[in-house]
N, C-alpha and C positions, 0 to 999 in steps of 0.2 A: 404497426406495433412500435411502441417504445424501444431505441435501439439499445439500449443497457437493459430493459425484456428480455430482447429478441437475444441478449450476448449472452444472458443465464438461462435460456431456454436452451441454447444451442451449449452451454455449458454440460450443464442437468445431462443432455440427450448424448456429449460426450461419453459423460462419467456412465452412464446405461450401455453405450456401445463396448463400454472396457469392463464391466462386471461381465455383458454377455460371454464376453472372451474368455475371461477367468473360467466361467460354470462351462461354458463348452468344452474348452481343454480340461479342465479338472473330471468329465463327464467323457471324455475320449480316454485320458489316462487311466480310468480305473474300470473300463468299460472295452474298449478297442484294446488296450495292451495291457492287462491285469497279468500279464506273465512278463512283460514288455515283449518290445518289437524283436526281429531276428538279427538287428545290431545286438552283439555279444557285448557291447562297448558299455551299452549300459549297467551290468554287473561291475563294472570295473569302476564306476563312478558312485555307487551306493555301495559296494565294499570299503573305497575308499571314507567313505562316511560313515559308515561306519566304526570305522579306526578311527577317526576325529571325535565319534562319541565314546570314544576308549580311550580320549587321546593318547594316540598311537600315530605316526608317521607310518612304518614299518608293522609288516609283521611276521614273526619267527615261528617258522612250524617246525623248527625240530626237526625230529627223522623224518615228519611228516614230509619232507620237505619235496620229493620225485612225486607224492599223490594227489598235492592240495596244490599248485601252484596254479593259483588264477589268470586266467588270459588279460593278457598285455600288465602284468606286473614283471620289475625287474630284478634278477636274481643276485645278491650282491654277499660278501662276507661279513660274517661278524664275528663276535667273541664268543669262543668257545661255553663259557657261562650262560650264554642266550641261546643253547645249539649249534653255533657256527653258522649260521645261514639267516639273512634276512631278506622279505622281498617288500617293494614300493611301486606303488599303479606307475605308470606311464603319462598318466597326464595331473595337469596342476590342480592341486589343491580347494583351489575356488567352487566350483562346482558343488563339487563334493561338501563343499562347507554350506552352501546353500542348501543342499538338499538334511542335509545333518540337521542343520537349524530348524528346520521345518518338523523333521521328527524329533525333535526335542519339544518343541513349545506344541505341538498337536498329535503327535501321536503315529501321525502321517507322512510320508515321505509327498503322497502324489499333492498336496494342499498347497507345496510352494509352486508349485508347476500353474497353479492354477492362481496362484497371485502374481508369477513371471509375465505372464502372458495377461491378464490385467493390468498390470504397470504399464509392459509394452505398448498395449492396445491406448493408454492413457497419455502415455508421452507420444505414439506418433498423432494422434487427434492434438496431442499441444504444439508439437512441431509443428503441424499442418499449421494451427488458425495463428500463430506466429507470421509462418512464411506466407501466407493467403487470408486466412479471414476463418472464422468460426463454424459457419456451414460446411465450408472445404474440409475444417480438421473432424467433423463428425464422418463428413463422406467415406474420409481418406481412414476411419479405426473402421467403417464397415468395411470397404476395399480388403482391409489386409483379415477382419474379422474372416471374410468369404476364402481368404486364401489356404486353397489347399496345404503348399507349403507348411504355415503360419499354426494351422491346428495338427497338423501330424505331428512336424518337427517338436515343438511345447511342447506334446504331448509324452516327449520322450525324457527318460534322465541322460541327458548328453549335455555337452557345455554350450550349444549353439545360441539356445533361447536364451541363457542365462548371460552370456557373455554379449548378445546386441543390448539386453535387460540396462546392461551398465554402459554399454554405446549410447543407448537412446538418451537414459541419464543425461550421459556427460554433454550430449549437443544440446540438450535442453538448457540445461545449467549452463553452458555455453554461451546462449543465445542472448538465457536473461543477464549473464556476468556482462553483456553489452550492451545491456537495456536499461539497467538501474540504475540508481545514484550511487556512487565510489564505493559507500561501506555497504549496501546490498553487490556491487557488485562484487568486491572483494570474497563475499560469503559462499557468493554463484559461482567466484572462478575456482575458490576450493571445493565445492563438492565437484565443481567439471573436473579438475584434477582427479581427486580420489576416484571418481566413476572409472575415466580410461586407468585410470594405473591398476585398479578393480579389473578391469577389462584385459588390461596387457596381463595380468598377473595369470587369468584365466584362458589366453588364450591370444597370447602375445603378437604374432601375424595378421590376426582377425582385426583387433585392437589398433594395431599402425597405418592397417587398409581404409579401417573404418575413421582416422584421425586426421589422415593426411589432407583433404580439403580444408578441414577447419584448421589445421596447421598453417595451411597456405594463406588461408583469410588473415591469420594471425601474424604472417611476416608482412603481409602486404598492408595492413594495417599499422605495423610500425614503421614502414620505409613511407608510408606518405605524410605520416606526420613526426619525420626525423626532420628536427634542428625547428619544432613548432612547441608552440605551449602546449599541445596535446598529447606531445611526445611520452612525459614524466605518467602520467596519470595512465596512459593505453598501457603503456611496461610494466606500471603495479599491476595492471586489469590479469595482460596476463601471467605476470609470473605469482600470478596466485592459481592459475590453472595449471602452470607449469608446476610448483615447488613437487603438490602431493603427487601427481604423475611421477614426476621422476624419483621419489621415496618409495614405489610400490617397483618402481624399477629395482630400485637397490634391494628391496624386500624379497623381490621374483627373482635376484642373484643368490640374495644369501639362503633363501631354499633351493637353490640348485647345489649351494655347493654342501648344505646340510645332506640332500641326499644322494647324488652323482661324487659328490665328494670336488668338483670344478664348479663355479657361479656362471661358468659360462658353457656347459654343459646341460640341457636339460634332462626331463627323465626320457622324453620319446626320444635324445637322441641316443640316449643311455641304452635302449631299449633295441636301437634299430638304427645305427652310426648312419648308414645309408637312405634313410628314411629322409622327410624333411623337402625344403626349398631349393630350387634351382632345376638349370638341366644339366642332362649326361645320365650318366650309370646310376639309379637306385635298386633298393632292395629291400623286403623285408619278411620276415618268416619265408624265404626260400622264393618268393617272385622276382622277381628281375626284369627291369625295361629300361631302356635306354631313352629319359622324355628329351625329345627335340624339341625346338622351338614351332615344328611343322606338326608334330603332334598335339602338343600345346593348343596349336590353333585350333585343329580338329575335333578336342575334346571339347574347346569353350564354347565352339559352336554347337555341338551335339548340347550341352549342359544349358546354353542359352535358350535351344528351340526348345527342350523338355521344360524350362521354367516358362515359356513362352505360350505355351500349348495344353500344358498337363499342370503346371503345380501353381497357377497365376488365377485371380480370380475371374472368373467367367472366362477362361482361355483366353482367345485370339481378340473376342470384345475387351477384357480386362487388357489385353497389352495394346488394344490400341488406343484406348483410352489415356495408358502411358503415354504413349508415342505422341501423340497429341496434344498432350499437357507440358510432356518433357520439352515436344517440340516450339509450344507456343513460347516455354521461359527462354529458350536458347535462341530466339529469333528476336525475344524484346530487347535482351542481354546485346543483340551486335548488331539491328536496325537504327541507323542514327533516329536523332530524336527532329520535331518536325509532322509534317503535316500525316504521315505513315505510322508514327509513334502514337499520335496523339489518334488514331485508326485503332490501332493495335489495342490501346490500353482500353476499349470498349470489349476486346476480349476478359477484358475481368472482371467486369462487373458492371459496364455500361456508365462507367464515371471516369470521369477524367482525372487521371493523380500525377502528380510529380515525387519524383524522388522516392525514398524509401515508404517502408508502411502507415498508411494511412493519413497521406497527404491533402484529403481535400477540403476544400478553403468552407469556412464557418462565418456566417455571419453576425455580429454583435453590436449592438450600441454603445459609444461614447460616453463620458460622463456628461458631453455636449450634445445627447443627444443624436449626435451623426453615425450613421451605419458605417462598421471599418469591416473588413475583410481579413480574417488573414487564416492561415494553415493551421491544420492539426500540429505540424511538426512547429510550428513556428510560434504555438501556444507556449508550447514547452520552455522552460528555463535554457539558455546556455546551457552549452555542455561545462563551462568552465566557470557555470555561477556558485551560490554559494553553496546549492540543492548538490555541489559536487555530480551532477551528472556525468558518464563515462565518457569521455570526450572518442570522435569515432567511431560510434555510433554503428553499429550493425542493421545495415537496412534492410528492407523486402527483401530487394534485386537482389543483393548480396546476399542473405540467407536461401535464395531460390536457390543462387548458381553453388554455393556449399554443398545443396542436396544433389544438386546435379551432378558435380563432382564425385559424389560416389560412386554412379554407375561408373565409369571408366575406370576409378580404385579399387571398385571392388574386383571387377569385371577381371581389369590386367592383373592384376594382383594374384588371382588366384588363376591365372592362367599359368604363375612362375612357381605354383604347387604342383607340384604332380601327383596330387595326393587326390585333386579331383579326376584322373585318369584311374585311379585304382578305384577309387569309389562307383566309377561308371563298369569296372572290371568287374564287382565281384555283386552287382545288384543290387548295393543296398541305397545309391542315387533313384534308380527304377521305385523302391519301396517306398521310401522314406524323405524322395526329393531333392533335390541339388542343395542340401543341408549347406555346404561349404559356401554357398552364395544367399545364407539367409538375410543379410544384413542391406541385401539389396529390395526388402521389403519395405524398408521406409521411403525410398525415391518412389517407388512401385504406387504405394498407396497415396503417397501426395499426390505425385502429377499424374497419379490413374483419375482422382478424385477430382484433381482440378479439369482433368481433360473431358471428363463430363459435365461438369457445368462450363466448361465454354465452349463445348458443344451444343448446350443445351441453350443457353445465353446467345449464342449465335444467331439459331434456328427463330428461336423468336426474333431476334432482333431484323433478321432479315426478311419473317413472314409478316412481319409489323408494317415496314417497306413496302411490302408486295400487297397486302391481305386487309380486308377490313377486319374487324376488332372480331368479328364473329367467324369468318375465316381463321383466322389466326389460331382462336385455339381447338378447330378443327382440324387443322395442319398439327399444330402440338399433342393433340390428342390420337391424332392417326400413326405420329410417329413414336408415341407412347406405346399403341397398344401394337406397335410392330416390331419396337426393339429391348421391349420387357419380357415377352415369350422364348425370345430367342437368346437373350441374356439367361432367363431363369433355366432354359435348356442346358445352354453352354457351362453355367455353374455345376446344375446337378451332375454330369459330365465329368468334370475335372474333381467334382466331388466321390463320386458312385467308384473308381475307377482303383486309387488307392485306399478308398474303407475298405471298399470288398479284398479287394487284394490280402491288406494286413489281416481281416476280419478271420479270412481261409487261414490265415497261418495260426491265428490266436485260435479258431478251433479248433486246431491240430494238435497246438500245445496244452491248451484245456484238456485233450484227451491224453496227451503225453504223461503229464501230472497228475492224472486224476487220484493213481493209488497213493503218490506222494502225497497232497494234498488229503484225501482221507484217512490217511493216518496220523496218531498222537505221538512223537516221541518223544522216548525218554531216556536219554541217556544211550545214544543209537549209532552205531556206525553205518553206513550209505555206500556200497562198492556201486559206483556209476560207470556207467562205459562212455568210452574216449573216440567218436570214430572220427573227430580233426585231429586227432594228437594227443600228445600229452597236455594238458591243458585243464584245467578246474574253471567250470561255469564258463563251456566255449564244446558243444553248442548251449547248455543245460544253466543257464547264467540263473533261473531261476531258485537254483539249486545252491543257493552261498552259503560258507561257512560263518562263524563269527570269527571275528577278528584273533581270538583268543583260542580258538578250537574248544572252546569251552561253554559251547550252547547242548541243549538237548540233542544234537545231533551235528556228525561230522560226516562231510562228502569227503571220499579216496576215490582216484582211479580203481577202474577196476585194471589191474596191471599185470597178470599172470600170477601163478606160485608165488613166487617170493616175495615180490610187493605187497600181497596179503596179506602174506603171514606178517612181512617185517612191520606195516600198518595194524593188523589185530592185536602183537604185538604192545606198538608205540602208543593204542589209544588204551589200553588197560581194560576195563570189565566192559565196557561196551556190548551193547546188543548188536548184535553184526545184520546185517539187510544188504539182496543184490538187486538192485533197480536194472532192471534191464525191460528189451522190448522186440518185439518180432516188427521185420521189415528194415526197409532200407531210408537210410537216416535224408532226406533231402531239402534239410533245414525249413521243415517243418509244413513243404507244400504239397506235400502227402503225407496223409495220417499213419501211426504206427501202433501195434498195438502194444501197450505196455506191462511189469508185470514188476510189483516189488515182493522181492521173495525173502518171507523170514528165513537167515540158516542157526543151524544148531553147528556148537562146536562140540564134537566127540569126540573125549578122548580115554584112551585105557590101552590094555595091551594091545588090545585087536577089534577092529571095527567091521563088525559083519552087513552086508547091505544087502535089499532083495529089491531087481527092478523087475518089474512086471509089464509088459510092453505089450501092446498093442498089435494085431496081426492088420498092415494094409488089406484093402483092396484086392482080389486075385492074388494076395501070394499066395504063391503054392511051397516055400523055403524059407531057411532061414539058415543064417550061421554067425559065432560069435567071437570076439574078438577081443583080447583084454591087452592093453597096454599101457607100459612104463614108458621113462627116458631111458632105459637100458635093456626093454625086452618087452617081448609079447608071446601070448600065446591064441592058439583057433581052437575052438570047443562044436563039436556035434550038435546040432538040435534034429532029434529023430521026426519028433511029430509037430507042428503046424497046425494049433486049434488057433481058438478066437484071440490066442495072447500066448506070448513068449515068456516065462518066470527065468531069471537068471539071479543066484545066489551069488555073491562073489566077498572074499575076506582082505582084508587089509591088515597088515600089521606091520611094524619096525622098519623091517628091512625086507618085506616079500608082500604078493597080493597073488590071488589065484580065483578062480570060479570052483565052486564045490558041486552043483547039482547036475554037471553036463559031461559028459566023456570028452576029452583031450584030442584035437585031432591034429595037432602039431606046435611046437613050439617049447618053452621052458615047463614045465611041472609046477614050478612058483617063480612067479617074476620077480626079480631084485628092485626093490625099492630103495632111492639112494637117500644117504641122510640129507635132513635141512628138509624145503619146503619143495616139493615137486608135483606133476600131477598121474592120477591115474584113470585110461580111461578105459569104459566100456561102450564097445561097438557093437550094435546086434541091425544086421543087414538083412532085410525080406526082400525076395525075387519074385516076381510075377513070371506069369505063363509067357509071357513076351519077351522075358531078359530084362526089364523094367526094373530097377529097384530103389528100396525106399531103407534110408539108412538111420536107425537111432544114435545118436554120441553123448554119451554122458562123461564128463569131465571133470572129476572130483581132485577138489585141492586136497592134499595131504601133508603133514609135516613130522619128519622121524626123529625125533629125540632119544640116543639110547637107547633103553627096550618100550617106550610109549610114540603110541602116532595118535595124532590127532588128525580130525577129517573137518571141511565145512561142508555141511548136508543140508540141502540136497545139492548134489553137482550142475552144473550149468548145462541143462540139454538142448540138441537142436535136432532135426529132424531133416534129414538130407532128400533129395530128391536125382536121383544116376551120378550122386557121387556120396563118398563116403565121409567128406569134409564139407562144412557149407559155414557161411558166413550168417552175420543176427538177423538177415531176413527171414532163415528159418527157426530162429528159436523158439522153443516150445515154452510157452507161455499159459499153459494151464487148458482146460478141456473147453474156453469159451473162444481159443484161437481158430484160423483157418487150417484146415490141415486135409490130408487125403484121407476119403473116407472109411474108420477103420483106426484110423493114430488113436492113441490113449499113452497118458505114462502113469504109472505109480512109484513111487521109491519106500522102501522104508530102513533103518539103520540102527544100531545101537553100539554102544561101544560096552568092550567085555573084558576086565581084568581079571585074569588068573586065580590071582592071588584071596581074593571076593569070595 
């Protein structure tokens, strides 16, 4: 075949391996994590996008401000005119803009996810056939195409994907700012710039880990041709990479000192002083570890075998096919040259090259007629002719050992995080993949790609040696059909392991949401419960407000009495809803059942309620129990049919049971002003001493001579105690319960004066 064919063939079969990538992960994203993943983090990256299509920095909730406070945003002052209180994510901006944009021009947040990861997939098959040749960089987008890593991580709103997105960029642009003639390269060295200064802006440590080789190529580049005529032209090359880089630097200043109020302050340090680089004492939200340089180690290597085994294509075959590749570039790089080199270089393609890419010698006729010889490279104009080519030239070898260089930058680099020690701490490394080392999927996928074809390049070249023509590709075909079974094994493996994984948890959350999701609101307040904290969208990140509190509906903690009230309150005519759920919250890897419950607010002089409960199993008793924050009292039930009715009134300043005899305690309990609560306990006893406890827990709030209720009250159903946590909440007749529970409530409120 025609080798300019064969270069848009293997072009064509690029650009098809980076669509696939795009529809996969765009086909994961709205498919594997349609609520996203159990990183909470992601909430904080689409709210902050949110605000950018509000343009908004900040945003001010007001009184809101103790109910709606979204996870990892920071709490800061404002002007009393804006509420006094403003809060800003934790992390940079960039992100967030990319995902903005995306639902701007589509409609779509998940679409840019699915063009991130097409880019990606695009520039490392360009890096590849750069640093090797055009088969290698198709190999090297299927390589990372197959990476577990590679389609989870995309698949999420995190800054990872997006921030290698403008790494890979910038090495590209890089590569050609050394390959073209002066005013292309000039062009290539400022998009490389803007790419990492994009990249630092986003995710500034990632960004210096990922720059640092090609930093290095770049000083050593100008110290061997100081005091040369190449000098002038290499120092344009790069301080046109350099200028926009360090303008996104000033940029990533002057938004810190816009929101930290110091440029040299970020928001995560704003957020969590202790957080961050280095070792010794960190902290944050209340952990604390001391990272040593000995745990350090400990983690890189746990983080290494899990990329190594679990998150790498086809596991143990996909890394050795690294190692292999890594290892043949590191051996050409420091085997002198010579009868061993000129050995070696049959490792690439069974042609013999000198010097950088695409060295070998072409033959041509004279205008004499006489056959001359000479190089690919030697075709080429000077570097210092008139075609202005980039003098210094960035070769193969040199582009190889750049990519090699990241394995150790990356590697050490985030060994001096100890942020991948907490990430290994709280499981979301185990879910979601050593995320914090995604940048090491470009070396991954080059020299995985190249380590198989000079494996594969070998095997023949050696059975050619040994085998006649017909042997030979019997041997090729036998070692075909033995290490493509065990390959396609090993993928579905490192593939099967985290779907299912996340799969189990997105079906828990599907069920978590499901009454959220089937409901229309309009104009609705949302009491959610909190069981990590005080915290808005942590665990429930699905669950975001607008930027403005001014959507069809606003999430509050659900925070006791007063926060209620001061929240019913703050949001005005609002439909009030308590989204709650029976079971125990275990971030989503056991199902719960959930239950969004309309309340009514009643209010007038006096709020009459009638619960009607349910007789368990074997009881043979019952007794009842009404309380304040200032008193209670116990009430008789004489008979024990199929259900217990209990009347009970509410008013200003007192609440009582009416239909039951008194068996100790106040006459009418004192209900204090403001927002408090009042409950009703009704306890059944079995034949054994067994019992089974109702609590109903009704908010109340005393204004002068009116009280207002929200109804129905939050009930749980206890089981030998008379207090129980949301695993037993009663969540309506389609819950688990003992055989026998049932509740009904029903309430009105009753003014006097009427």
């Amino acid at each position: 075949m025609d080798r300019a064919l064969r270069n848009r063939l293997f072009s064509v079969l690029g650009l098809v391996v980076a669509l696939l990538a795009g529809v996969a992960v765009y086909a994961l994203a709205t498919n594997l994590f349609p609520y996203h993943s159990v990183n909470d983090d992601e909430g904080v990256y689409l709210l902050q996008a949110a605000m950018l299509l509000e343009g908004q920095l900040f945003i001010y909730p007001g009184q809101l401000a103790e109910v709606v406070r979204p996870w990892f945003f920071v709490v800061a002052d404002a002007p009393a005119e804006v509420g006094g209180v403003k809060m800003y994510g934790k992390y940079s901006p960039v992100a967030p803009a990319v995902f903005a944009l995306s639902k701007l021009l589509t409609g779509d947040f998940n679409v840019v996810l699915g063009v991130l990861a097409a880019g990606s997939a695009a520039l490392v098959y360009a890096l590849t056939a750069e640093a090797f040749d055009r088969k290698t960089g198709v190999l090297a987008g299927l390589v990372l195409l197959g990476s577990p890593l590679f389609l989870v991580t995309s698949s999420t709103f995190l800054a990872y994907a997006p921030t290698t997105f403008f790494n890979l960029l910038f090495a590209f642009a890089y590569v050609r700012s050394r390959r073209s003639g002066e005013n292309l390269a000039l062009a290539w060295g400022a998009l490389a710039g803007t790419a990492i200064g994009v990249a630092f802006f986003a995710r500034s440590y990632t960004a210096v880990l990922f720059a640092l080789p090609f930093i290095g190529h770049a000083l050593v580049s100008l110290a061997r041709t100081w005091g040369k005529d190449a000098f002038e032209p290499t120092l344009r090359n790069l301080l046109a990479v350099a200028l926009p880089g360090l303008a996104f630097v000033v940029l990533t200043l002057a938004y810190n000192l816009v929101v930290t109020g110091d440029p040299l302050v970020f928001p995560y340090a704003a957020f969590a002083p202790r957080d961050g680089l280095g070792f010794g004492p960190h902290e944050i939200l209340g952990y604390e570890e001391n990272y040593t340089p000995t745990l350090a180690a400990e983690t890189t290597v746990r983080l290494l075998v899990l990329f190594a085994t679990e998150w790498t294509t086809a596991g143990l075959f996909g890394t050795a096919a690294f190692l292999v590749g890594f290892g043949v570039v590191l051996w050409r790089a420091v085997v002198p040259t010579g009868a061993v080199q000129a050995r070696l270089s049959q490792f690439g393609g069974g042609r013999k090259r000198r010097g950088g890419r695409g060295s070998r010698t072409k033959t041509s006729l004279s205008k004499g007629g006489k056959k001359r010889r000479r190089t690919r490279q030697q075709s080429r104009r000077s570097p210092l002719s008139k075609a202005g080519r980039v003098t210094n030239r960035l070769s193969d070898r040199e582009l190889r050992l750049v990519l090699a260089g990241l394995v150790p930058s990356v590697v050490l680099g985030n060994a001096y995080f100890w942020g991948t020690h907490n990430g290994l701490r709280n499981d979301l490394i185990e879910l979601l993949g050593p995320f914090y080392h995604f940048d090491l999927l470009l070396p991954l996928s080059a020299f995985g790609a190249y380590g198989v074809l000079v494996t594969a390049r070998t095997l023949a070249r050696e059975s050619r040696a040994r085998f006649s023509a017909s042997e030979v590709r019997g041997v090729l075909l036998l070692a075909l059909v033995v290490t493509a079974p065990l390959a396609a094994t090993a993928e579905m493996q490192v593939l099967s392991e985290p779907f299912e994984e996340n799969g189990q948890r997105t079906a828990n959350l599907a069920t978590t949401y499901e009454p959220i999701v089937e409901t229309e609101f309009d104009d609705a307040l949302v009491y959610v419960p909190d069981p990590y904290g005080d915290w808005q969208q942590h665990p429930f990140q699905y669950l975001r407000n607008d930027p403005g509190f001014d959507g069809d509906v606003v999430y509050a903690l659900d925070e006791g009495p007063d926060r209620d009230i001061e929240t019913l309150d703050a949001v005005g005519d609002r439909t009030p809803y308590r989204f709650t759920y029976r079971g125990e919250w275990s971030g989503a890897v056991e199902p719960v059942t959930p239950a969004l419950v309309p309340l009514e607010v009643l209010e007038g002089d006096r709020v009459e309620a009638t619960s009607t409960l349910g007789t368990p199993a074997q009881a043979s008793a019952a007794t009842v129990r009404l309380e304040t924050e200032e008193d209670y009292a116990r009430y008789t039930v004489d008979d024990v049919g199929e259900s217990v009715r209990v009347d009970w009134a509410i008013t200003a300043d007192s609440a009582r049971v009416s239909n039951l005899p008194r068996a100790g305690g106040a006459a009418e309990l004192a209900v204090p002003d403001g927002a408090s609560e009042v409950d009703l306990v009704v306890t059944f006893v079995t034949e054994s001493g067994a019992t089974v406890t109702y609590r109903q827990e009704a908010t109340v709030d005393s204004r002068g001579d009116e009280v207002r209720a929200l109804w129905p009250p939050e009930t749980r159903v206890c089981r030998l105690t008379t207090e129980c946590g949301m695993d037993r909440t009663y969540v309506g007749p389609d819950g688990d319960y003992l055989s026998g529970v049932s509740v009904e409530t029903d309430a009105r409120a009753v003014n006097e004066t009427a």
